[in-house]
C-alpha positions as CSV (number, residue, x, y, z in Angstrom):
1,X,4.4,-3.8,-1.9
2,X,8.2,-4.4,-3.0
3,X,6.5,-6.4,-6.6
4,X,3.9,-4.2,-6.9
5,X,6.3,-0.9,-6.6
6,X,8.7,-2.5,-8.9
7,X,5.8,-2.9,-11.6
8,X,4.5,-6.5,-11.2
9,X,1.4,-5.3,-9.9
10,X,-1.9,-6.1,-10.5
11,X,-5.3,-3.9,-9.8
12,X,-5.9,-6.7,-7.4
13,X,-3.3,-5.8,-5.3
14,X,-4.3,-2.6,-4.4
15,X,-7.4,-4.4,-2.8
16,X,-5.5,-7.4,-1.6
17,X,-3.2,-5.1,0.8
18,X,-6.6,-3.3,2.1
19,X,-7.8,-7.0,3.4
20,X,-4.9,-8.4,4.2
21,X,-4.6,-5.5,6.4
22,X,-8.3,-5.7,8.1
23,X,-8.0,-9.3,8.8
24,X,-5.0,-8.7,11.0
25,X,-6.9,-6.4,12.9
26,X,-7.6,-7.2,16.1
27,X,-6.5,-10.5,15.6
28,X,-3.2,-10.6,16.8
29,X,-1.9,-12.1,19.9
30,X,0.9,-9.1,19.0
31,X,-0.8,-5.5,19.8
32,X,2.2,-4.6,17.2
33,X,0.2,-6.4,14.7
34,X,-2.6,-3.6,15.3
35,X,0.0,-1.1,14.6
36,X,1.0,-2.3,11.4
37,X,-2.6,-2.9,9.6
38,X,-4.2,0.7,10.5
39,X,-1.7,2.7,8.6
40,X,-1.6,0.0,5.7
41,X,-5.7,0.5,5.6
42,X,-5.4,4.3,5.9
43,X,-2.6,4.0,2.9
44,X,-4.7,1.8,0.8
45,X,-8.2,4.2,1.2
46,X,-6.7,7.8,1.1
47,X,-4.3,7.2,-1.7
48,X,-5.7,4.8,-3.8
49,X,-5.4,6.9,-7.1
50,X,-1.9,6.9,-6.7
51,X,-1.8,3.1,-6.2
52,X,-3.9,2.8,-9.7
53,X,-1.4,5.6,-11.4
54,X,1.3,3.9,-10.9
55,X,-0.2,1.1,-12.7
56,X,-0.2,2.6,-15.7
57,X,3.0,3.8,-15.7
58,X,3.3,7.1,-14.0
59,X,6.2,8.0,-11.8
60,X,6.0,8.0,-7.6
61,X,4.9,11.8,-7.0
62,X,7.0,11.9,-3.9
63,X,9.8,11.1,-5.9
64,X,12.7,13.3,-4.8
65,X,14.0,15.1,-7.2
66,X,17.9,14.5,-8.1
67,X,20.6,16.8,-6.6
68,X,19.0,17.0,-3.3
C-alpha cells in the first residue's frame, strides 16, 4: 500500500493486495490474521475504481481539505 499510494504502483497491485489477502484467510494460526485480510478484501472489491484512479494520476478523494 505505502509504494503503491506514493505512485509506484502498478494495475497488478490492485489485484495482488485482493489475493494476498484471501490466502491469509483462514490460514492463520493468529485469529488476528482473519481480522486483517476481510477488510483488505472488502477494500480491494468495493473501491476498486479509486484504486485504478489514482493510477492515473488523480488525487485521494478523501483528501482533507487544508485549514481544517
Amino acid at each position: 500500500m505505502t509504494r503503491f499510494h506514493s505512485g509506484g504502483g502498478s494495475p497488478q497491485d490492485i489485484g495482488l493486495l485482493g489475493d494476498i489477502a484471501k490466502n491469509m484467510l483462514g490460514r492463520t494460526f493468529c485469529p488476528l490474521g482473519d481480522a486483517a485480510a476481510l477488510p483488505m478484501i472488502s477494500i480491494v472489491e468495493k473501491f476498486r475504481g479509486e484504486f485504478e484512479d489514482h493510477l492515473n494520476g488523480k488525487p485521494c478523494p478523501t483528501s482533507i481539505p487544508t485549514g481544517w
